[in-house]
C-alpha positions as CSV (number, residue, x, y, z in Angstrom):
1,X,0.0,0.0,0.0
2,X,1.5,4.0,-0.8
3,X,2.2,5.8,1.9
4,X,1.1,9.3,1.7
5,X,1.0,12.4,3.9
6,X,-2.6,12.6,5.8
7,X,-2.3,16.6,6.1
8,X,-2.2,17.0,2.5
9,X,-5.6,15.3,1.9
10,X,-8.7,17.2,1.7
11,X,-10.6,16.7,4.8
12,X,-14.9,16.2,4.0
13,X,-15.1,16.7,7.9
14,X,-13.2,17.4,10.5
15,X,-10.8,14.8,11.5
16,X,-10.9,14.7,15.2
17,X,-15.4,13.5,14.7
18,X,-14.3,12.0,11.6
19,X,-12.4,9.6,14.1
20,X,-14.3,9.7,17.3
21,X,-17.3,8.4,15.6
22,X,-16.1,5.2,14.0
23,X,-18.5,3.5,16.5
24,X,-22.1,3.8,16.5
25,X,-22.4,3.8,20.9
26,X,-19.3,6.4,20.9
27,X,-21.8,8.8,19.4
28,X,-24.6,7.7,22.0
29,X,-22.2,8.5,25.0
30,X,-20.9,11.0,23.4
31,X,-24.6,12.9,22.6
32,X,-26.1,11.5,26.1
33,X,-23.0,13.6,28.0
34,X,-24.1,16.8,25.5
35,X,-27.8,16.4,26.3
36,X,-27.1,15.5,30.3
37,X,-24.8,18.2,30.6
38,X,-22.9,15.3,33.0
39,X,-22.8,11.8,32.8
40,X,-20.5,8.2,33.7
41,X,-19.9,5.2,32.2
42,X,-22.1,3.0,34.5
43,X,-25.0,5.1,34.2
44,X,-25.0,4.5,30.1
45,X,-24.1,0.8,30.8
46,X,-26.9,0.4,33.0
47,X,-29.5,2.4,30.6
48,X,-28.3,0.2,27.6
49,X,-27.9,-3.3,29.5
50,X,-24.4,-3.6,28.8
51,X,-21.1,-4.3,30.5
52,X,-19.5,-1.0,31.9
53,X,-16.1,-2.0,30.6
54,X,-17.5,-1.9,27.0
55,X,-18.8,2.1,27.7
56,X,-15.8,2.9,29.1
57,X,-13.7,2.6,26.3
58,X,-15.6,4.8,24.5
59,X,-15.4,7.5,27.0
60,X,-11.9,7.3,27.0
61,X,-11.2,7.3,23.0
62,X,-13.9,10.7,23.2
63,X,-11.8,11.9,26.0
64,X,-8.4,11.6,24.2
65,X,-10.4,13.3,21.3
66,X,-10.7,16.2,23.6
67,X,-14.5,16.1,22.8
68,X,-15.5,15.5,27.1
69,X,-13.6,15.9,29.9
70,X,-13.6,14.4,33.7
71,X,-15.8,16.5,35.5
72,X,-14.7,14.8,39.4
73,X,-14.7,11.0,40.3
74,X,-16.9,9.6,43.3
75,X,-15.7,6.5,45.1
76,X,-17.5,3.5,44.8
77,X,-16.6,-0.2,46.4
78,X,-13.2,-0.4,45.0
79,X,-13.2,2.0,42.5
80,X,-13.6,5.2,41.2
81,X,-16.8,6.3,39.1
82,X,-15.2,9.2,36.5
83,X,-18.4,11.7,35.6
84,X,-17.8,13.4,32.4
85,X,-19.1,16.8,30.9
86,X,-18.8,17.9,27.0
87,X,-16.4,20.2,25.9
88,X,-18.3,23.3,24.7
89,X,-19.3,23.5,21.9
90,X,-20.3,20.3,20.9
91,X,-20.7,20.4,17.1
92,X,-18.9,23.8,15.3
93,X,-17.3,24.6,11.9
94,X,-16.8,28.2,11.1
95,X,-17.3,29.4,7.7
96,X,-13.9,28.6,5.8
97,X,-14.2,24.8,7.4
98,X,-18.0,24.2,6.5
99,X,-17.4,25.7,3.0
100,X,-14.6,23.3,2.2
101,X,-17.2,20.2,2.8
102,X,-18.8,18.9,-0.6
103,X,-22.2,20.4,-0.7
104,X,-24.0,16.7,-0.7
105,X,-22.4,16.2,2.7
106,X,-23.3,19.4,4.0
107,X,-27.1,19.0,3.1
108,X,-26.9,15.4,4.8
109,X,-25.0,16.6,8.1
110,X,-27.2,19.5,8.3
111,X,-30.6,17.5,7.9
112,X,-28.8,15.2,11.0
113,X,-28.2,18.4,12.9
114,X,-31.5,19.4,13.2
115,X,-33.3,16.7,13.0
116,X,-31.6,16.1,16.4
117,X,-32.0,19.4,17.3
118,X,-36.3,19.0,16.6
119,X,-36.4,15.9,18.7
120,X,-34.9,17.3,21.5
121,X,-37.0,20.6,21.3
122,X,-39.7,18.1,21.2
123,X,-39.1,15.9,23.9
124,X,-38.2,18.8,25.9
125,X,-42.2,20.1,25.6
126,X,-43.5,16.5,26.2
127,X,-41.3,16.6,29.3
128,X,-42.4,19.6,30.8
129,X,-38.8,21.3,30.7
130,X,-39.3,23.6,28.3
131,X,-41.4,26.0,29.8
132,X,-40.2,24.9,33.3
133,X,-38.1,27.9,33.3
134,X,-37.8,31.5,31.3
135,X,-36.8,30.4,28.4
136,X,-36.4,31.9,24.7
137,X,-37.9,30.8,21.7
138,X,-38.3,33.3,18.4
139,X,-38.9,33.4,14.7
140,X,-37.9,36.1,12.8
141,X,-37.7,36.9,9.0
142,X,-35.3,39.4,7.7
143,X,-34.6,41.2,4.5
144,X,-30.7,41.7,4.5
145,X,-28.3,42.8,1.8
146,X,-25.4,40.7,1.3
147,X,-23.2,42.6,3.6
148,X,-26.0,42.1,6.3
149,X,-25.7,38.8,6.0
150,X,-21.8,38.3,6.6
151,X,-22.7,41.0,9.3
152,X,-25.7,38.6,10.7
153,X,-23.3,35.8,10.5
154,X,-20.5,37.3,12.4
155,X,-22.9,38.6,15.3
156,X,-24.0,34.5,15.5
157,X,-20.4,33.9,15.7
158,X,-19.9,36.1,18.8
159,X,-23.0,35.1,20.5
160,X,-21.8,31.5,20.4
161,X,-18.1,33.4,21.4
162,X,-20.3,35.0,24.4
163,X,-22.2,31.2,25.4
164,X,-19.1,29.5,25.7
165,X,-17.7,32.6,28.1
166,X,-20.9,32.3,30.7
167,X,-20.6,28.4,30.6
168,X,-16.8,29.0,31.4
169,X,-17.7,31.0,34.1
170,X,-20.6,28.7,35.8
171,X,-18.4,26.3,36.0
172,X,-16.2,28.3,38.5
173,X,-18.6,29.0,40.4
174,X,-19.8,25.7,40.8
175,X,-16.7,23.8,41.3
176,X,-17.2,20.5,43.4
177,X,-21.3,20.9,43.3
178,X,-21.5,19.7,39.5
179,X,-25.3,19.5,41.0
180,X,-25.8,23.1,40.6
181,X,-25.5,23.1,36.7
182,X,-28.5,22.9,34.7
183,X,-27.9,21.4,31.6
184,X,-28.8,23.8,28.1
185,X,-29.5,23.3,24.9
186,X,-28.4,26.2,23.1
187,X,-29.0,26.5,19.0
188,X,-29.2,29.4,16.6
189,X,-29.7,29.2,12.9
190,X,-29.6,31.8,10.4
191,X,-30.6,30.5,6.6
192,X,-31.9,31.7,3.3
193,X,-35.7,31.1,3.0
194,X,-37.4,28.8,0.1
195,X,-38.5,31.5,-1.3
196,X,-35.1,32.8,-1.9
197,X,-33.7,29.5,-3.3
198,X,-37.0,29.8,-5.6
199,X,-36.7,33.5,-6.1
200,X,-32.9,32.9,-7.7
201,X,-34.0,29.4,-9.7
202,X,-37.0,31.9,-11.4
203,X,-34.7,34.4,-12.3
204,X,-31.5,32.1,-13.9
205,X,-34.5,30.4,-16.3
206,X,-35.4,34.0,-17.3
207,X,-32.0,34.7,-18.6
């Protein structure tokens, strides 16, 4: 088999998920942990009905990945139960990255993302969690020129920039009562209408 440099390839996603995912139950810890906000490898063993030795290796290949981190360790009968906590943010590519993905792939990724991100809104009404609390929840539609959109893009950007500051810093205040956290799901999208898409496809067949 050639041998060839790796960092010369063109990447269709990044690398480090591209890896971390090889395994279908890697992504179930892994998304349980996001959704949980905190979570161990016995509690997943014992949700799934499998041996804890099993989960654990996937927590530790995600952990390597840098994708969770040990949030403290509580000691059981002869050993210590390791509680792990995602590492903010959980799924990210800025502009340049998602750009360089094949558009096919982007479509597909993106109908995962919010698919995911439906049936947790969802569940979260069922539950009663959703309205537990203040919450936020809006719909807006905007007319924008194309440098409001690269400026709409950018202020997206630093909002996510400003979410990962305030989870930074309630997790200082909080150190050794994990308890006190309340796990968030926090999503924003920003996306050209149907209409648009429409709008354009009228106009090309006019030419």
């Amino acid at each position: 088999m050639a041998s060839f440099d790796e960092k010369k390839l063109k990447q269709v996603i990044d690398p480090t998920l591209a890896k971390a995912f090889t395994h279908p139950l890697r992504g179930h810890v892994w998304v349980t942990v996001c959704e949980k906000g905190l979570a161990s490898p016995t509690e997943i063993a014992n949700e799934l009905d499998i041996e804890v030795t099993e989960v654990s290796y996937h927590f530790r290949k995600l952990h390597r990945k840098e994708l969770i981190k040990v949030a403290y360790a509580v000691q059981r009968r002869g050993f210590d139960e390791h509680f792990y906590e995602p590492c903010a943010p959980a799924i990210y590519f800025d502009d340049f990255d998602w750009m360089g993905i094949p558009e096919a792939i982007r479509s597909s990724f993106s109908v995962d993302l919010v698919q995911g991100v439906v049936e947790e809104l969802i569940g979260a009404i069922q539950a009663g969690s959703f309205d537990a609390r203040d919450r936020h929840l809006s719909r807006t539609w905007l007319m924008l020129d194309e440098r409001g959109w690269k400026e709409l893009m950018r202020t997206l950007v630093r909002t996510l920039e400003r979410a990962k500051a305030i989870q930074e810093r309630s997790e200082k205040r909080c150190e050794g009562s994990p308890e006190a956290l309340i796990p968030v799901e926090f999503a924003m999208a920003a996306f050209e209408t149907i209409a648009s898409i429409a709008q354009r496809v009228g106009e090309t067949e006019e030419i």
